[in-house]
N, C-alpha and C positions, 0 to 999 in steps of 0.2 A: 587458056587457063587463067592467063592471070584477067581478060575483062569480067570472070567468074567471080576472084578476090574481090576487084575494085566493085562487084555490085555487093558482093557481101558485107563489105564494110560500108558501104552506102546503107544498108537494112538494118545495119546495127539500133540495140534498142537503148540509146544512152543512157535514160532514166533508171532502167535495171540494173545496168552496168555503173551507175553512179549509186542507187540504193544498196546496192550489192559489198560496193565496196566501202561505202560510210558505214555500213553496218562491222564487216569484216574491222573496220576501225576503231568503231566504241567499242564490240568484243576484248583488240588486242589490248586496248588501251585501260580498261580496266580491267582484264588479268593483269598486264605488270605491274598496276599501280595497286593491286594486291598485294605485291612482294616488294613495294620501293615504299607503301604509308608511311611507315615510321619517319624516313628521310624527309620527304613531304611534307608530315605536320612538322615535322622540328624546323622546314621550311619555312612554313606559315604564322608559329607561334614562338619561333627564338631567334628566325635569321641567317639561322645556319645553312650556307652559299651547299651543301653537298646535297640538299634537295632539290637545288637548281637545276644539279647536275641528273640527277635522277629522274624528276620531272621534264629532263631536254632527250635523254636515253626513253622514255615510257611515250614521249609523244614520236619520234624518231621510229620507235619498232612499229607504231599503230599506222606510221604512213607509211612503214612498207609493207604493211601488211595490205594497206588499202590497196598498194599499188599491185602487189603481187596479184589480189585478187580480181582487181578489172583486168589484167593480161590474161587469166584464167578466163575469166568471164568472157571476154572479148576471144579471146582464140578458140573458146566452143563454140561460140555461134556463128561465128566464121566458117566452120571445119561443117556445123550441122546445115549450114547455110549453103555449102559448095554441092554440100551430100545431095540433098535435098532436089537441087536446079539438075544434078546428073543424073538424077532418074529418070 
């Protein structure tokens, strides 16, 4: 069973699983930075340090969003990969 694993992840398709998840990232990242603007420009154009903070939370949800989604990505083609060699 598991020299089944170590081939499937040897098949893995990294470039999908890297497109996959940079995409799943600009998604998250501007949804929240839809709900953090205001803090942002007042970032940009007065100084005010509590865009900082908002801009560090808005990049923060977008990498684990990425991350969550290459674990997805990776664990089905893994699973469809195992399938696939048992038949």
């Amino acid at each position: 069973m598991s020299s089944k694993i170590f081939s499937a992840i040897k098949d893995l398709d990294i470039k999908d699983i890297a497109s996959r998840a940079a995409w799943t990232a600009a998604q998250a990242f501007l949804a929240v930075l839809l709900f953090t603007a205001e803090p942002i420009l007042d970032l940009l154009f007065s100084g005010d340090p509590t865009g900082l903070y908002a801009l560090t939370i808005t990049t923060v949800i977008a990498g684990a969003a990425a991350g969550l989604s290459a674990v997805k990505t990776i664990l089905l083609s893994v699973i469809a990969d195992i399938k696939q060699k048992s038949v």
